[in-house]
C-alpha positions as CSV (number, residue, x, y, z in Angstrom):
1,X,-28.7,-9.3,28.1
2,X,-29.2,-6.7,25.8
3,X,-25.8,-5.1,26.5
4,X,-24.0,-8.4,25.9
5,X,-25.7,-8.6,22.5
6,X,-24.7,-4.9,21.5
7,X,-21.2,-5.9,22.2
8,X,-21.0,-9.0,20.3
9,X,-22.7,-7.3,17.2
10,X,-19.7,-4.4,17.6
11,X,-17.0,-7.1,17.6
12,X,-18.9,-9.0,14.8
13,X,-18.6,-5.6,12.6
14,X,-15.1,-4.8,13.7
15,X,-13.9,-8.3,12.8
16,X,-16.1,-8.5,9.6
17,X,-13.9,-5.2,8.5
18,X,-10.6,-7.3,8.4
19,X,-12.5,-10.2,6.7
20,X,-13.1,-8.3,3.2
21,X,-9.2,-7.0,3.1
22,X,-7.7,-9.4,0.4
23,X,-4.4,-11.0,1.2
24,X,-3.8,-9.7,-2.7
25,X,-4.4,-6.4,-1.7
26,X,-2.4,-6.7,1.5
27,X,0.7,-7.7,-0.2
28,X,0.2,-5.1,-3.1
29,X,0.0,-2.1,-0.5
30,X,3.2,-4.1,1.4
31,X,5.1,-3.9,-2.3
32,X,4.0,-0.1,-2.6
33,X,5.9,0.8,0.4
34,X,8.7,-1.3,0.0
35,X,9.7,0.5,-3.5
36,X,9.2,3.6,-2.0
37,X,11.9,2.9,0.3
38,X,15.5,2.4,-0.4
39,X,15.7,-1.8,-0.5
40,X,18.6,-3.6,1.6
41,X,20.3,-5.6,-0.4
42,X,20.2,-8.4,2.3
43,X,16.5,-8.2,1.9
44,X,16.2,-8.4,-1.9
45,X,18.0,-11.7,-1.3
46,X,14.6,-13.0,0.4
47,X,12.2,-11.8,-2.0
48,X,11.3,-13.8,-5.3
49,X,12.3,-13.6,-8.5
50,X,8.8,-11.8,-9.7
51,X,9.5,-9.3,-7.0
52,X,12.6,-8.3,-8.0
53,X,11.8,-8.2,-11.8
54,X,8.2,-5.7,-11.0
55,X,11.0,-3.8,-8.1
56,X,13.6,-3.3,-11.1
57,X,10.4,-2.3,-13.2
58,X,9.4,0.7,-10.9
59,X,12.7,1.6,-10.8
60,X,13.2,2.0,-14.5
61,X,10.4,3.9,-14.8
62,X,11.0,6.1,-12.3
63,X,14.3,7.0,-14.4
64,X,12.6,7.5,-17.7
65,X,9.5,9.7,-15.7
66,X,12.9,12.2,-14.1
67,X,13.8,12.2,-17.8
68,X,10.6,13.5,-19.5
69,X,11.5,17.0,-19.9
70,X,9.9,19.2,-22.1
71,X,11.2,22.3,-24.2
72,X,9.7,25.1,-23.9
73,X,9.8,28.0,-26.2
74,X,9.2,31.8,-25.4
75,X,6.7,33.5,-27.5
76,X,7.4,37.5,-26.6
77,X,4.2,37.4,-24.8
78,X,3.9,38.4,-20.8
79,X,0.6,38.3,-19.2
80,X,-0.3,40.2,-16.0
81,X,-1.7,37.9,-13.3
82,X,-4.0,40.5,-11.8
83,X,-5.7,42.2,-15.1
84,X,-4.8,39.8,-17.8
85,X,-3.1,42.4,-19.6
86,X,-0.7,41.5,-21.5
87,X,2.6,43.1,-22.9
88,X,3.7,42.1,-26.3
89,X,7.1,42.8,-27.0
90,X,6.4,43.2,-30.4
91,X,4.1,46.5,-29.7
92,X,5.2,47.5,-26.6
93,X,2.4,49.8,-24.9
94,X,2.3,52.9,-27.1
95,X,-1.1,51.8,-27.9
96,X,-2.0,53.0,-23.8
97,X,-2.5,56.1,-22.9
98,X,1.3,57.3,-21.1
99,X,2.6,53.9,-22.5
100,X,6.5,55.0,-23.7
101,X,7.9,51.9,-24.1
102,X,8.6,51.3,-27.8
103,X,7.7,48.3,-29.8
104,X,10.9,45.3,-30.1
105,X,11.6,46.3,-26.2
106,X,12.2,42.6,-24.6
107,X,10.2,42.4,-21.1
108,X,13.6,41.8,-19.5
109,X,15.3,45.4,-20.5
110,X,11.6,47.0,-19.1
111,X,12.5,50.0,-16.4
112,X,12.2,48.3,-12.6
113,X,9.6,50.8,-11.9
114,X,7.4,50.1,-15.3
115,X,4.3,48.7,-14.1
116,X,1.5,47.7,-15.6
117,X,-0.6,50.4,-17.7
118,X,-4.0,49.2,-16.8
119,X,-3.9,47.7,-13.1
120,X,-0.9,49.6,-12.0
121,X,0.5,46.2,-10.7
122,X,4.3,46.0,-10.8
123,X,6.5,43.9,-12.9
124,X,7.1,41.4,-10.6
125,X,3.3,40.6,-11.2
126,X,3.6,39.4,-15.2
127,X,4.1,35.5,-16.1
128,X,5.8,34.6,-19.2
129,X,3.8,33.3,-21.8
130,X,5.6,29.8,-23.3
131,X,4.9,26.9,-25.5
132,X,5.7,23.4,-24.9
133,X,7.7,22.0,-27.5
134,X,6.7,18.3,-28.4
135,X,9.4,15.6,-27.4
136,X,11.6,15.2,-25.0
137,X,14.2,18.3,-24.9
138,X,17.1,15.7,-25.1
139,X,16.0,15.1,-28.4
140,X,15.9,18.1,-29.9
141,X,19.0,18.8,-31.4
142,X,18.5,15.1,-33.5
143,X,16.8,15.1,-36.9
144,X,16.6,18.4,-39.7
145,X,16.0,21.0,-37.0
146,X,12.1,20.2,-36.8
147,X,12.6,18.3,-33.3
148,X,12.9,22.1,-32.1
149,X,9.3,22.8,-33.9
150,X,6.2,23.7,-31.8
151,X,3.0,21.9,-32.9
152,X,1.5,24.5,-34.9
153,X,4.9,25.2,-37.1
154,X,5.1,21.5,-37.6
155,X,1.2,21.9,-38.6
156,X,1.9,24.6,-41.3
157,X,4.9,22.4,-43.1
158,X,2.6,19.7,-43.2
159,X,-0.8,21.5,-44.5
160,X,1.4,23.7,-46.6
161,X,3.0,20.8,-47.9
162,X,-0.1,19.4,-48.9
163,X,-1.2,22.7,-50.7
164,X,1.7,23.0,-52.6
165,X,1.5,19.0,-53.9
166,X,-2.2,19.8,-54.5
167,X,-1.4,22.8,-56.7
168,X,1.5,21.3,-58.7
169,X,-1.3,18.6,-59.7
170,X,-3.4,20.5,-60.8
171,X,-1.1,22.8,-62.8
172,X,0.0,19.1,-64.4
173,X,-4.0,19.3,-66.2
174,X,-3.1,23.1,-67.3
175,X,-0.2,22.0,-69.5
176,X,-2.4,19.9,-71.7
């Protein structure tokens, strides 16, 4: 008797499992796989209108998501992933002790043996520093050249604008 009862209560639970799946989210998960796969067009003809309109959707956006590519800008800058040193190509590394290389030398035109002054790691070992330019990098040729801005230049025209307006004001109350 008991064992009976221990199998009935083990089929209640695995059936019970199925019973909280919502047909809603059954057909949701079925729709998730079927955009991820390329559709047949003699399929699309059975699906519904709704379908085809949410399929055409994904698809759409999946175009404007591969087109969301961002500029990015160099800044000089090339940090060393072992030490976090990092070379400047504005000052070179005089400043270390047996640095030679000469400040305005670009990270590129660096000997192949120049490694780096404080670890000793090679040159391999440095990651460029780079700032993501705002906006899409299709659209940065558009507009007065400040498409092509970073943030904080676009900052400084703005607050500097700002400034200036505020001064010209209040050089307006000196003239009386």
């Amino acid at each position: 008797m008991p064992t009976t009862f221990i199998i009935l209560l083990v089929l209640a639970l695995a059936l019970s499992v199925e019973a909280f799946t919502t047909p809603r989210a059954f057909h949701s998960s079925k729709m998730a796989l079927r955009m991820s796969e390329p559709v047949d067009p003699m399929a699309e003809a059975e699906l519904d209108s709704e379908t085809l309109l949410m399929m055409e959707k994904a698809r759409r956006a999946d175009e404007l998501r591969a087109q969301e590519v961002f500029m990015t800008k160099s800044t000089g800058k090339h940090t060393c992933r072992n030490c976090d040193w990092e070379y400047d190509e504005t000052k070179g590394d005089v400043m270390m002790i047996g640095g030679t290389i000469k400040p305005g030398t670009k990270f590129e035109e660096l000997p192949s043996n120049w490694r780096c002054p404080v670890c000793r790691a090679s040159k391999d070992s440095f990651q460029e520093t780079l700032i993501e330019i705002p906006g899409f990098a299709v659209n940065q040729g558009y507009g007065f050249g400040t498409n092509a801005m970073t943030s904080g230049e676009k900052t400084s025209w703005i607050f500097g604008g700002l400034f200036l307006f505020f001064v010209l004001l209040l050089s307006g109350y000196a003239l009386n």
